[in-house]
N, C-alpha and C positions, 0 to 999 in steps of 0.2 A: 350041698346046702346043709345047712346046721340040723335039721331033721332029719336030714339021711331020706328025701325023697328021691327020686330017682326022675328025670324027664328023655322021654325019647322022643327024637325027632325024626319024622318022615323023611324021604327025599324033596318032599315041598318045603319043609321046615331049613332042611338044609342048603337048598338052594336058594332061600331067602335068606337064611343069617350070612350065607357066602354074598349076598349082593349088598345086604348092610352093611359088610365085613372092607368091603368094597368101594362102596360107597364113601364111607369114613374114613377110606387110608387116600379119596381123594383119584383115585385111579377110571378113568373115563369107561360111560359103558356103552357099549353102540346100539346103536339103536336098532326096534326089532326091524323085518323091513313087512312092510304090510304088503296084503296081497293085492291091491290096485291102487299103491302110490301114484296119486295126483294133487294139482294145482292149479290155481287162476292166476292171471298175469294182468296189470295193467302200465301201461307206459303213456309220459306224459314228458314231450318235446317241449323245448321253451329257452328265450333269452337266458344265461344267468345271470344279466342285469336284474332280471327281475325278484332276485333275490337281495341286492342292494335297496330295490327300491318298489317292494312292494305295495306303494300305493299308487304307483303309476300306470299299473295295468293290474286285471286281475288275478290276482296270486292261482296258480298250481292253472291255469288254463289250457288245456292241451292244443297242442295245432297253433302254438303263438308264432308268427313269423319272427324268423334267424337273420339278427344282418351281417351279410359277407364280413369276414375278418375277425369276427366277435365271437365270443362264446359258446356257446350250446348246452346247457342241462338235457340229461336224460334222467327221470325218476321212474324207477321200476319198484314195482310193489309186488310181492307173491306171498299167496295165502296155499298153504299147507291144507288140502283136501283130501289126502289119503285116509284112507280107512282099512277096517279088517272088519269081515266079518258084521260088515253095516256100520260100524264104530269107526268112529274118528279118533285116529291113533297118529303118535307123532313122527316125524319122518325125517332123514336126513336129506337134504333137497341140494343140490348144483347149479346154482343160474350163472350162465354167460351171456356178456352185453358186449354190443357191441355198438357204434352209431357209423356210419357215412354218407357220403354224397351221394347224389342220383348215376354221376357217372363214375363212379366205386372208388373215389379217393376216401382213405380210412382216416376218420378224424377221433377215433375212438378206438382203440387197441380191447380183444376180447380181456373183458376182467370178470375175472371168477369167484365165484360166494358159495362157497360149502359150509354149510350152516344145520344143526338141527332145529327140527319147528317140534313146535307143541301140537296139539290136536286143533285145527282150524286157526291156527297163528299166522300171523300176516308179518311180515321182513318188508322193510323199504332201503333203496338202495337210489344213492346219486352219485351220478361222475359226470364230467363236463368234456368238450374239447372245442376248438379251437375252428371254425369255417374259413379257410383258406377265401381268400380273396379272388374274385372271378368266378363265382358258383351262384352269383343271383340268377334266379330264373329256375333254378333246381331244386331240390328239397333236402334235408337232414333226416336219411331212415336209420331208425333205431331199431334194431332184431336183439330179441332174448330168447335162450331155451332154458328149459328147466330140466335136468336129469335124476334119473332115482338112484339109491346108493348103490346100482348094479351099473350106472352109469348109462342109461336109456333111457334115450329121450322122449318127454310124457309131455312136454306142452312149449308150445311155441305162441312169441306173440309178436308183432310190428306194431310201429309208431313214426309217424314224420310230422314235420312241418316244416311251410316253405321258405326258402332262405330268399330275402330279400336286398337292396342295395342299399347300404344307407344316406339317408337326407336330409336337408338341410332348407330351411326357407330365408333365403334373404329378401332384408326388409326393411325400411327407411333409412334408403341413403340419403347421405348429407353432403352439402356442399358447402365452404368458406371460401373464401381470398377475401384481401388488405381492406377493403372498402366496408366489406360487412361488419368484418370484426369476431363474426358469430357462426354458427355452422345454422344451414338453415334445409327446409327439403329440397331433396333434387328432385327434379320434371326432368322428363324425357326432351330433349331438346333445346335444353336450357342458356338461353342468351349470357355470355358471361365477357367482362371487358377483355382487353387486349391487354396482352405485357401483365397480367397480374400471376402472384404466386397461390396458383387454386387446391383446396385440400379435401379428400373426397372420404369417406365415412361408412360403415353401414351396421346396424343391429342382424341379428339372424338368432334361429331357432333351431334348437336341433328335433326333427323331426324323424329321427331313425327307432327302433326297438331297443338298442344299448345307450349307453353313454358315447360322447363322442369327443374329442379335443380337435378342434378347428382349428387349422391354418388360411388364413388370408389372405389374398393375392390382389393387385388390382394392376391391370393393363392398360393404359392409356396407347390407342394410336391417333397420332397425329397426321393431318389434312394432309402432310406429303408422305403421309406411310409409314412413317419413322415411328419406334415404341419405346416407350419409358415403363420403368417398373418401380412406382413407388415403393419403399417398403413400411411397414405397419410400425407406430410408436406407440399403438396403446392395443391393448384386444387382443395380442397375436396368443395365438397357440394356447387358448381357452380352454378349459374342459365343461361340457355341459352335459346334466344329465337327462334322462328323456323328458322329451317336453321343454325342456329348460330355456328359456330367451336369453341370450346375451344383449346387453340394450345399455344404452348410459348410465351411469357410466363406465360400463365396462362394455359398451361395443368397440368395434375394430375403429380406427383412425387411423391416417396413410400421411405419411411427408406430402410435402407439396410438390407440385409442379408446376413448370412457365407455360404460361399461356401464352408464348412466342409465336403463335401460326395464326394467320386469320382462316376463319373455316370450321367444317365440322370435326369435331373430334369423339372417337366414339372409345365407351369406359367401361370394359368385359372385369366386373368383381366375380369374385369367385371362391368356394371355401372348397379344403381338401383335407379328409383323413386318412389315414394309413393309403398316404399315396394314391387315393381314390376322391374324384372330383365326385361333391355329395349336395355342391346346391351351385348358382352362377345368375346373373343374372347383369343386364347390360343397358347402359342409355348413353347418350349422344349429349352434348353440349358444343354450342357452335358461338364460335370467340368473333366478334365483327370489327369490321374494319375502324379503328379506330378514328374519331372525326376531326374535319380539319377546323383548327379554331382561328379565328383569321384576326391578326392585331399587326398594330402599326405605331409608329413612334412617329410625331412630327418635329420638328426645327423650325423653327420661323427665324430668320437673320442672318 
């Protein structure tokens, strides 16, 4: 110094300008490790539709039912509770996640978060996977540990919720042929003429916990057994979101078919996604015998 003062530094003094020294060249410094590094854990299972469309259920609810084939969120939250010495001091923390099935199919590979916390700081972590199809009935468990920087595990938590099938509600079928002109509602039993070209219709809902894209089917068998499979010219292969109704004009409509048979005929409609039948529903319509109309021509001479 320009005075010619002189400053001396302790070993404290020095081992703080070495950490500023440090600090500022940018060089990581690790962290102490406390003497009862701990944590709190919370995990919250759920659609990740519901991240698309959180107003349709409510957002972050834990335990939301999984539909087969679809998604899964896992949100893991861990709050940094180590201390020293009664003091909340910060820690470097380890969580592995994991999610699977009730009967141990892994739908969630372990992924790992080594991260340092602040004193009482809270980390939130999301990963998703995939529910394999054929697992309704089971549940989606989530297992987290948390490790300390000696790599000992200090706290464990679970989470599931139930994976269900997904569904569909079909709902106002419709019926046309020549005479009508107009598509009108179909009744269970429904008298319809003979010889005519009949076109059958229906609105549906998706009623599952994700989104869903619909395929339409519809099944005609006829009185001698015999099966027609119209296919769909309008509605086909929809997507809806939860809750969502497909309805005119964008419900399903099907080509026609001959009402060639006198008798009953019965009409299994049906919607399916990722290969999985998710609603059906069926009525009967009986074609009568067409009547005899009796004319005559006369000659006189």
């Amino acid at each position: 110094m320009k005075d010619g003062t002189k400053i001396a530094l302790g070993l404290g003094g020095i081992a703080a300008a070495l950490g500023v020294a440090k600090l500022l060249s940018g060089e990581k410094q690790a962290l102490p490790v406390p003497d009862n590094p701990d944590s709190s854990v919370s995990i919250i299972i759920r659609p990740s539709a519901m991240r698309k469309y959180p107003h349709r259920r409510v957002p972050l609810a834990p335990n939301t039912p999984v539909d087969e084939g679809h998604s899964a969120d896992i949100i893991v939250t861990v709050k940094n509770i180590s201390t020293q010495g009664g003091v909340a001091v910060a820690a470097t923390l380890t969580t592995k996640i994991t999610m699977s099935t009730t009967d141990g199919t892994v739908i969630l590979p372990v992924q790992s978060h080594a991260e340092n916390y602040g004193p009482n700081e809270s980390k939130s972590y999301t990963h998703a996977g995939v529910v394999p199809i054929g697992k309704a009935g089971q549940s989606v468990n989530g297992n987290v540990s948390v490790f300390d920087p000696n790599n000992v595990q200090i706290t464990t938590a679970t989470g599931s919720a139930p994976i269900t099938a997904m569904l569909a509600n079909i709902f106002g079928a419709v019926i046309a042929w020549t005479a009508l002109g107009y598509f009108q509602l179909l009744t269970d039993g429904q008298s319809v003429p003979y010889g005519e070209d009949v076109k059958i219709g229906f609105d549906w809902q998706n009623k599952s916990h994700s989104s869903v894209t619909g395929h339409a089917a519809l099944k005609v068998i006829y009185p001698d057994g015999s099966i027609a499979n119209p296919t769909a010219y309008q509605g086909q292969d929809t997507p809806a979101p939860i809750d969502f109704i497909v309805t005119t004009p964008g419900g399903v409509r099907f080509n026609s078919f001959k009402a060639s048979q006198t008798g009953t005929y019965t009409l299994v409609l049906s919607l399916t996604c990722l290969g999985v039948i998710i609603g059906t529903a069926a009525y009967s319509i009986v074609v009568t015998v067409p009547p005899i109309i009796y004319g005559a021509t006369v000659v006189i001479g």
